[in-house]
PAZA-579546 format. One line per 3 residues: for each residue x, y, z negated of C-alpha. Coordinates in steps of 0.1 Angstrom, whole numbers, always signed. Each point is the difference from the previous one (the first is absolute). Layout:
BEGIN
X:Y:Z; ... .
***
This chain:
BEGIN
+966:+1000:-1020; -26:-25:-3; -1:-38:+16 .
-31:+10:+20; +2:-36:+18; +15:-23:-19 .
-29:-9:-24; -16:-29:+24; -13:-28:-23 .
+8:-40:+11; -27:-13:+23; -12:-35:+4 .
-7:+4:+32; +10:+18:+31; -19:+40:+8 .
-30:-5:+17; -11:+35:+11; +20:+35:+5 .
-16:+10:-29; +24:-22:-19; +28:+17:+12 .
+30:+10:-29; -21:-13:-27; -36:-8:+8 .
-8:+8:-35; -1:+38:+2; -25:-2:+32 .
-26:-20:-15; -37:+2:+8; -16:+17:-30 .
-30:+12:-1; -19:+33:-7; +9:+9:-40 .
-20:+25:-16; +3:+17:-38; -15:-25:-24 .
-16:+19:-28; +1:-19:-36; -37:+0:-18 .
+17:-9:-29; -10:+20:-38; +32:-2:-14 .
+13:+34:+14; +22:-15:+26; +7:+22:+30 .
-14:-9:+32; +21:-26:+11; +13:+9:+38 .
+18:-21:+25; +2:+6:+34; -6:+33:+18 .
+4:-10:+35; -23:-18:+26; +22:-20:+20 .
+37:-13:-1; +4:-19:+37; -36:+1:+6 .
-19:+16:+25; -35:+15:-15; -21:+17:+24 .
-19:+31:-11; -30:-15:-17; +21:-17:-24 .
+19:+34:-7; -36:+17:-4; -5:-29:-29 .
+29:+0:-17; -4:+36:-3; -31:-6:-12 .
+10:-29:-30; +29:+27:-11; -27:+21:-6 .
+20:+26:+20; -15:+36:+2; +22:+21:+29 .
+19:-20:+31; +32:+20:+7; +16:-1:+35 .
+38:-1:+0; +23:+0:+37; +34:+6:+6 .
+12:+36:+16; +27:-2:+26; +29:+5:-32 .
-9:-23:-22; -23:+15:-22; -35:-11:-10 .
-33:+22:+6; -31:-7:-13; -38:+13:-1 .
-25:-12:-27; -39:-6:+7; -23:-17:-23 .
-10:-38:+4; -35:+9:+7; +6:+17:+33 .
+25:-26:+10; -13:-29:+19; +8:-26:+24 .
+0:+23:+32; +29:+15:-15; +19:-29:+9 .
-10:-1:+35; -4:+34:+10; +22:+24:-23 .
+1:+30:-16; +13:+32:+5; +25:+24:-5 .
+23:+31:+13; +30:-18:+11; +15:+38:+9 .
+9:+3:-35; +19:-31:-4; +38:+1:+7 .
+13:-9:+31; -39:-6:+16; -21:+17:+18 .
-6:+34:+12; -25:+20:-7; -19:-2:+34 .
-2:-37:-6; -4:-2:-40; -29:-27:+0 .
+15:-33:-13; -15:-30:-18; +8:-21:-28 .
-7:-39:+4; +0:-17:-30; +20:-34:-8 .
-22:-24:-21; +31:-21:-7; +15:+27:-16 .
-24:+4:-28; +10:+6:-36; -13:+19:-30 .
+20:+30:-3; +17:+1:-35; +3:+37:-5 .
-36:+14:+10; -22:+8:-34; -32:-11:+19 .
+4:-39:+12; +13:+5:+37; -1:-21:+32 .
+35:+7:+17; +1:-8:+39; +27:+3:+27 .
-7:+14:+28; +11:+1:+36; -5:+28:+28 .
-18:+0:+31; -11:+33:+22; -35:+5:-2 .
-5:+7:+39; +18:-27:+17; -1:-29:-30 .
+34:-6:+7; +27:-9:-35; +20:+34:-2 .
+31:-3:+8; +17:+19:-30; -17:-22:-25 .
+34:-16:-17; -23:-31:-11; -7:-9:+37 .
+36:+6:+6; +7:-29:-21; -31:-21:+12 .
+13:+1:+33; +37:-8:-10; -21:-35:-14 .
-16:-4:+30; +34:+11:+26; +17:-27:-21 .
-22:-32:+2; -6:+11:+40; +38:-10:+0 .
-5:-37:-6; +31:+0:-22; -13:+6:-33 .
-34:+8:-12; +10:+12:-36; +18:+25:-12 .
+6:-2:-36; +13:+36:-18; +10:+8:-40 .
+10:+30:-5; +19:+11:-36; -15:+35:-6 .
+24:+23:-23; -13:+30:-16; +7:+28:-34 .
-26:+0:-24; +9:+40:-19; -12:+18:-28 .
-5:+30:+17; +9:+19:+32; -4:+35:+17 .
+13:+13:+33; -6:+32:+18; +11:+12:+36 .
-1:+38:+11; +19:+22:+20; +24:+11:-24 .
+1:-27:-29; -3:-41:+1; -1:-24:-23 .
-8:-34:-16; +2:-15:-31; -6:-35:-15 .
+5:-15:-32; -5:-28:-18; +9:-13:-39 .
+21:-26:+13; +22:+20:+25; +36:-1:-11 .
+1:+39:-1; -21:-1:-28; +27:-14:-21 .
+13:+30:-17; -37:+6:-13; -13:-8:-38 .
-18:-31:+5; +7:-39:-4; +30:-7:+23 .
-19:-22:+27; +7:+17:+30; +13:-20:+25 .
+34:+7:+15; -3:+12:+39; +5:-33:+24 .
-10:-27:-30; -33:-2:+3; +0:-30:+13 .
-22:-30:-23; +5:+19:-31; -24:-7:-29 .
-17:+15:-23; +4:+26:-17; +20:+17:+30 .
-24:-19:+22; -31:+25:-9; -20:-7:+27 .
-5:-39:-3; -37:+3:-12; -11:+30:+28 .
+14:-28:+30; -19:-27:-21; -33:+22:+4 .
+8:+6:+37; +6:-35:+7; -34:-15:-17 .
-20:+28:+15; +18:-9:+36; -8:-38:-8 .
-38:+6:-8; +0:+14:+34; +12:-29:+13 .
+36:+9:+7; +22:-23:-9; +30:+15:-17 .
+32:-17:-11; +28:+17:-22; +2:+33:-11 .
+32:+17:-19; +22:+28:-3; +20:+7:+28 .
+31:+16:+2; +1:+39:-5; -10:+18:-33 .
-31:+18:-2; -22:-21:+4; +4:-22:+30 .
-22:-32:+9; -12:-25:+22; -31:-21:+0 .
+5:-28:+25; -27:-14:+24; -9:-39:+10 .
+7:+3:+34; -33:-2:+29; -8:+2:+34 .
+12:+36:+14; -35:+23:+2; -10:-20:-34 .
+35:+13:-15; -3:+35:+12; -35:+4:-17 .
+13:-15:-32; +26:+25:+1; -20:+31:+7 .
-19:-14:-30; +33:-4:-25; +9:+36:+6 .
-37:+10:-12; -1:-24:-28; +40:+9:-10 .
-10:+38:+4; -31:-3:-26; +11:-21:-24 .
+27:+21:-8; -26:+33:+3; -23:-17:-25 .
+33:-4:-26; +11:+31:+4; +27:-3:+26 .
+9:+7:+40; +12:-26:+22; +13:+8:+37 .
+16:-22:+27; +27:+26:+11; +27:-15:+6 .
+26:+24:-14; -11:+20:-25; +24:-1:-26 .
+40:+16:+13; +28:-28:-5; -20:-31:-11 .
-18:-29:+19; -27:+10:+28; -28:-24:+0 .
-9:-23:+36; -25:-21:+11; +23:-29:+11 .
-25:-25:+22; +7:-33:+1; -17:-16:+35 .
-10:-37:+10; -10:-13:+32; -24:-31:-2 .
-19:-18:+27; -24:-26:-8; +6:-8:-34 .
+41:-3:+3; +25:+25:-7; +18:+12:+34 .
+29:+18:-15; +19:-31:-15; +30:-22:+12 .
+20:-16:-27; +30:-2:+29; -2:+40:+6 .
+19:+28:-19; -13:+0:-32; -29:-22:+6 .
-14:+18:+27; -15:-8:+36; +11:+15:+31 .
-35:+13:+4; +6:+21:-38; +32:+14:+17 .
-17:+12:+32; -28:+16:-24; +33:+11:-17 .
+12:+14:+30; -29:+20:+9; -4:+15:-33 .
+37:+13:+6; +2:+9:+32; -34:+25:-6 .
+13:+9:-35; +5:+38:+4; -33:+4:+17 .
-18:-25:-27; +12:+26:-28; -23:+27:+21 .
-26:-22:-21; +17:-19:-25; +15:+34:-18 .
-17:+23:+13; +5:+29:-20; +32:+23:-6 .
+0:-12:-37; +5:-34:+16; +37:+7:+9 .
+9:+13:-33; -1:-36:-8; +16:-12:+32 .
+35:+12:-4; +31:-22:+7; +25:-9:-28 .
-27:-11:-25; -17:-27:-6; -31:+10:+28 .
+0:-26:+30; +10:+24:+30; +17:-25:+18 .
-15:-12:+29; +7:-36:-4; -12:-33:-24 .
+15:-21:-21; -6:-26:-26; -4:+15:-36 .
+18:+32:+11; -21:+32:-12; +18:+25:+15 .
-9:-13:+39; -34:+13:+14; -15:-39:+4 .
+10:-25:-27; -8:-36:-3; -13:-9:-31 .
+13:-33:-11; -19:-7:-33; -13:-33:+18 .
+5:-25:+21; -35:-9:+8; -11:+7:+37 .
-29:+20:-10; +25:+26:-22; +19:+10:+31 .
-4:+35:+10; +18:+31:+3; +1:+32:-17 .
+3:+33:+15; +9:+22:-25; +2:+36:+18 .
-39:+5:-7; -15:+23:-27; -35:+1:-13 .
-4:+39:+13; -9:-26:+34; -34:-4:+13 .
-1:-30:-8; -22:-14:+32; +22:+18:+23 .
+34:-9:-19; -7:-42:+2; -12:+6:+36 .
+30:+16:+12; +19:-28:-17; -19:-25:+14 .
-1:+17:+33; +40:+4:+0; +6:-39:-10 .
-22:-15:+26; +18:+24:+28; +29:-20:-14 .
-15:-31:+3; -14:+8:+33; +38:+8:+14 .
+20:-21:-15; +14:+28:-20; +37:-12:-13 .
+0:+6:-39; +38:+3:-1; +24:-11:-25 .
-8:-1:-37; +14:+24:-27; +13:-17:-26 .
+29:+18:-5; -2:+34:-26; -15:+26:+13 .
+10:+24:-23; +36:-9:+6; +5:-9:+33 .
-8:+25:+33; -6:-23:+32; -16:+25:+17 .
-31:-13:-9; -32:+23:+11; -21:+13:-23 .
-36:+17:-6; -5:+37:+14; +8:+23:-25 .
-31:+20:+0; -38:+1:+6; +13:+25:+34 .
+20:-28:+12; -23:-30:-6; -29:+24:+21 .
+23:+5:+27; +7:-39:-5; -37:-6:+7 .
-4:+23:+25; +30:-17:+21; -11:-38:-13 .
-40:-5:-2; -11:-25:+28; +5:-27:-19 .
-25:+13:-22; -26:+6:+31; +4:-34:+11 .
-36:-19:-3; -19:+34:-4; +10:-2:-38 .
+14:+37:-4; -12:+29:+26; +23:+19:+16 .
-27:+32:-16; +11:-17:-35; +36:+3:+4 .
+3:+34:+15; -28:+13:-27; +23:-13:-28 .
+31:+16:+11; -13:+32:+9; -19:+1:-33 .
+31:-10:-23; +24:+25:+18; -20:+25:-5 .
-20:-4:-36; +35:-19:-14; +31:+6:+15 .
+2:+34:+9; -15:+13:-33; +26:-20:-18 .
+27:+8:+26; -6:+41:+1; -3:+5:-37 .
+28:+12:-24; +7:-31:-24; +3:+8:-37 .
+38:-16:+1; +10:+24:+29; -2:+30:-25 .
+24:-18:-24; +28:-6:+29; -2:+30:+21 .
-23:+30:-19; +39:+15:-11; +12:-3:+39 .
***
């Protein structure tokens, strides 16, 4: 719930480069930073600053190879992106690492990552990203941290399964348009933070549990009274706010990294919930930087003692957390998505992006929510945007305007359907893939919804009401997504196969704990 956009500082003069593009401060050329280590006697601490090599830079591998070397780094770990949204990694130590890596790769069994290869054709390589280097905050022996891209070994080729070339190509698909050469995306991540949880699956018992001190339920227990009640969670401070400090942690570790961050609070259910907002970037840039919030969220908490996930629905009855993903389309240094004559400031290229993202919504979801937990949270008559249309300020349609601003460079649009269980590469591809088909065709937005959705029943359509549907959504709807060579058709099919079978039908088959308290006296 953050203005992602609308911090853009007066300029003397007009943008000169791309780079400038909604607020050329946040792209500037710095260069490499490396751990500054105080000589001083007077039992100071070593005095760190910056654990990251480049922030809109392009350092080749030598430089990598000597930063590594000025952090004093010991082990180089190699991080990439499986095909749902996880990280994977393998560690080696510095001293066998060296330039060649760069160029020619290194290996690995690909037939033991999800949704890859089979075992007949296991070989795979890593190819590290020098751009991407930072120090990784959680290793006990100083650590190079690399992203990596895949390639096959035999032909040389990019593999197409690699999510992070997914979203390299959406890039490239859309500045071969000649429209727009930037696409700008800041994504509000929502996630619990709990005290403790369990869960177990078997054939004849299930279940979960989670908990934490300020859930509402734990009201009726001796204690101080601070719980928070279920639905307020929303800005409270301390001492119901218990979490203010962890966030704070998360967000200087994320900022020594070179991420920038803007607010974090409560949100809205008990127990818990939060969000940790990001400065928006460029689309692969922004998918990295999330893939490295989730790890830095997850082990902050670890290190104080507590569990975070990005589920979206893990607590019955109170708020489900999203990803909402406000989007920007810039070429050249000026904003392409503003018209102070259009509905609520927006240009008629906005509402064909608009229209795209609508008209390919139920297979978007396929990606966006992408797990069965997603449409626990995406259930009509509450406050979740299922309705598949936009409007100014209104949070219960699927794409709102924000209208914080009335600067050029603010205007963007927010779909809010996503959740942060998304790959987060193929999530902003789809979206961008889905808004330039609109572009492309002229796509007609429709008419705005500024009536009450709650209250009044137009008829309006709305999202598919579970991970089944979305699949079969995508299965129907998925050449936009093919268009340019960005998504394979091998992709696609892989992705529904694999989620019907490993996700829906294990969820669909098995006997749900609330079944036995309607029908176990039939």
């Amino acid at each position: 719930m953050s203005e992602h956009f609308a911090k853009v500082p007066p300029r003397s003069s007009p943008p000169k480069a791309p780079a400038e593009a909604m607020g050329p401060q946040d792209f500037c050329v710095l260069g490499p930073f490396f751990v500054v280590r105080s000589d001083r006697r007077d039992g100071m601490a070593e005095l760190e600053t910056k654990h990251f090599l480049a922030n809109g830079t392009q350092p080749d591998a030598r430089e990598a190879l000597e930063w590594a070397s000025e952090t004093r780094a010991q082990m180089v770990d190699l991080k990439f992106c499986d095909l749902f949204g996880r990280w994977q990694h393998m560690t080696l130590p510095v001293t066998s690492f060296d330039e060649s890596a760069f160029d020619e790769g290194l290996g690995f069994d690909g037939s033991s990552i999800r949704g890859w290869q089979g075992i007949s054709e296991s070989d795979m390589l890593l190819m590290p990203d020098p751009t991407s280097a930072i120090l990784d905050p959680f290793t006990e022996a100083p650590t190079l941290s690399l992203l990596c891209e895949i390639r096959d070994p035999v032909t040389g080729d990019a593999y197409d399964r690699d999510p992070r070339l997914v979203a390299k190509r959406a890039e490239e698909y859309l500045r071969s348009t000649g429209v727009v050469d930037t696409a700008y995306i800041g994504p509000e991540c929502e996630f619990f933070v709990f005290d403790e949880v369990s869960y177990e699956l078997g054939p004849n018992a299930s279940h979960y549990s989670v908990d934490s001190a300020e859930g509402y339920w734990n009201s009726g227990k001796p204690g101080l009274g601070n719980t928070i009640r279920e639905k307020e969670g929303y800005f409270p401070p301390a001492p119901n706010d218990t979490l203010h400090d962890l966030r704070t942690r998360m967000v200087l570790t994320l900022e020594r990294l070179g991420i920038a961050c803007e607010f974090h609070h409560h949100e809205v259910a008990s127990g818990g919930q939060c969000e940790i907002d990001l400065k928006y970037s460029p689309l692969v840039r922004m998918a990295d930087q999330v893939m490295t919030y989730k790890y830095v969220v997850k082990n902050v908490a670890r290190a104080a003692g507590r569990t975070v996930t990005f589920m979206p629905k893990p607590i019955f009855g109170d708020n489900g957390s999203g990803m909402h993903t406000h989007q920007s389309l810039w070429k050249e240094g000026t904003p392409l998505m503003a018209d102070k004559s259009g509905y609520a400031g927006l240009s008629q290229l906005a509402r064909a992006y608009i229209g795209g993202l609508l008209a390919h919504a139920p297979a978007l979801l396929a990606f966006c929510a992408p797990t069965t937990n997603s449409y626990r949270r995406l259930v009509p008559g509450y406050e979740a945007p299922v309705n598949l249309v936009y409007s100014q300020r209104n949070r219960s349609a699927c794409i709102r305007i924000p209208m914080y601003s009335d600067s050029p460079k603010a205007k963007r649009i927010e779909f809010r359907c996503p959740d942060a269980a998304a790959n987060p590469y193929l999530a902003f591809a789809a979206m961008l893939m889905a808004g330039l088909d609109g572009i492309a065709k002229g796509l007609d937005a429709g008419e705005p919804a500024d009536w009450d959705l709650f209250e009044e029943d137009r008829g309006v359509a709305q999202v598919p009401g579970s991970l089944a549907e979305a699949l079969d959504a995508l299965e129907r709807d998925h050449e936009f997504l093919t268009a340019g060579g960005v998504f394979s058709d091998e992709l696609i099919r892989t992705w529904i196969d694999y989620k019907r079978e490993n996700e829906v039908d294990p969820v669909r088959l098995r006997p749900h704990p609330a079944e036995f308290s309607l029908y176990f006296d039939c």
